[in-house]
N, C-alpha and C positions, 0 to 999 in steps of 0.2 A: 466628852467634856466640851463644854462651849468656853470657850475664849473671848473677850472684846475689852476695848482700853483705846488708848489714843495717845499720842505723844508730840509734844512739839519740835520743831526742828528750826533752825536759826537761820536759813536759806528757803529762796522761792521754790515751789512745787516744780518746778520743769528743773532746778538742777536735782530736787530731792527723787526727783521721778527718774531721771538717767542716773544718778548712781543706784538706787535700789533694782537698776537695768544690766548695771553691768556685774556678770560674774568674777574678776576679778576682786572689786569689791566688797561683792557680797561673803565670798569666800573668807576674806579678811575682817568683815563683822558679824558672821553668824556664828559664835561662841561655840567652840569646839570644832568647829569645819577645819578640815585636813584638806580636802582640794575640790573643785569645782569645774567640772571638765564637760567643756560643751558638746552633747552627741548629735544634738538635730536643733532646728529653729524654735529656740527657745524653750528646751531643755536641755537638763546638766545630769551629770554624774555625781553624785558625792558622796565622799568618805569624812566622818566624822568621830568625834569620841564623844561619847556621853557620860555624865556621873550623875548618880538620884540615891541617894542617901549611899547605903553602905554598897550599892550598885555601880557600875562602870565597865564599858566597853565599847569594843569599835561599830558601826553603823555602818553600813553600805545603804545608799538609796538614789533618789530622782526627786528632781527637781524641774517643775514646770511652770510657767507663767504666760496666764492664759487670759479672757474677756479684756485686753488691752484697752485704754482709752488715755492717752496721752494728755497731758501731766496729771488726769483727775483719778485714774484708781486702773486697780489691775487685781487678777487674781492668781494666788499663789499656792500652789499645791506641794505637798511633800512628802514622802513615803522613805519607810527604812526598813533593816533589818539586821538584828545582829546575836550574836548568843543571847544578850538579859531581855530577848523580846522583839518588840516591833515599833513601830509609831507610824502614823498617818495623820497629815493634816491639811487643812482645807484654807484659807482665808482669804478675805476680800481687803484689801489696803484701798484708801479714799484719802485723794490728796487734796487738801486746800487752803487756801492762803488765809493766812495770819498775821497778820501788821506785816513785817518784815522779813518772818519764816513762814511755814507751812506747819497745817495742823493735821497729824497723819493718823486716822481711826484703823483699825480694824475688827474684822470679826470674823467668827471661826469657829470650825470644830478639829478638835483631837481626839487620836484614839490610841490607847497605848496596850500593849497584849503582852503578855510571856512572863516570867521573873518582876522585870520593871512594875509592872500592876500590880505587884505583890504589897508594894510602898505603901498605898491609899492613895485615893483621890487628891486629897487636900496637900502632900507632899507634891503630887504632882503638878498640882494647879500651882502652886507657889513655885515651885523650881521654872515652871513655863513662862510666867509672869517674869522671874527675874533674869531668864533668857531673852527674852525681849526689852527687855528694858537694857539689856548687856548691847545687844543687838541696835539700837536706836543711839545706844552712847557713841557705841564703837565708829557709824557711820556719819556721825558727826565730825569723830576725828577725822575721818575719810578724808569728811565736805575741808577742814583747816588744814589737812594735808595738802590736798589739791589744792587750796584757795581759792 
């Protein structure tokens, strides 16, 4: 499944590019993330819970970030596994500046396997879409946490 969309964000690309850097962070804006625990440079460990319609369960995976190019775009990789299944994903984030914020694209592939794919497509494209959009809210509050 190919993913892409874009989102704006209310602060400069070089702070939206260190928070989307830091696992603490991220751990606290990617919906459903349990912990985020760093094994090596610039990958993590993580424990998640997922729901996709009458579906839900826990996730163990990794998390890596990778083709770095500070503050303009990075690559995000992400891999799981859990009783409903599997998921794998790929995506390229491109940061750049927007009046006052940063406008953050990405693109992508997902791959989801076991029970989970049992949903359709179209379920899952929508749940993915509003994970990311959960994802983009959340880090925002981050940014007015922090100030």
């Amino acid at each position: 499944m190919k993913i892409s969309g874009s989102h704006t964000l209310q602060f400069p690309p070089e702070k939206a590019y260190t928070l989307m850097q830091d696992p603490d962070v991220l751990a606290r804006a990617i919906p459903g993330c349990e912990s985020l625990e760093k094994t090596g440079e610039d990958e993590y460990r993580m424990k998640m819970k997922m729901a996709l319609a009458s579906f839900s369960g826990a996730f163990e995976g990794k998390v890596r970030i990778t083709d770095q190019t500070p503050p303009q775009s990075f690559r995000l990789l992400v891999e799981g596994t859990g009783k409903i299944g599997f998921m794998r994903g790929n995506g390229l984030l491109k940061l750049a500046a927007s009046g006052a914020g940063t406008e953050v694209s990405y693109e992508g592939d997902a791959l989801v396997g076991g029970t989970m794919a049992a949903v359709g497509q179209r379920l899952i494209d929508g749940t993915a879409r509003m994970l990311i959009k959960r994802f983009f809210e959340k880090l925002g509050e981050e940014k007015a946490a922090s100030g």
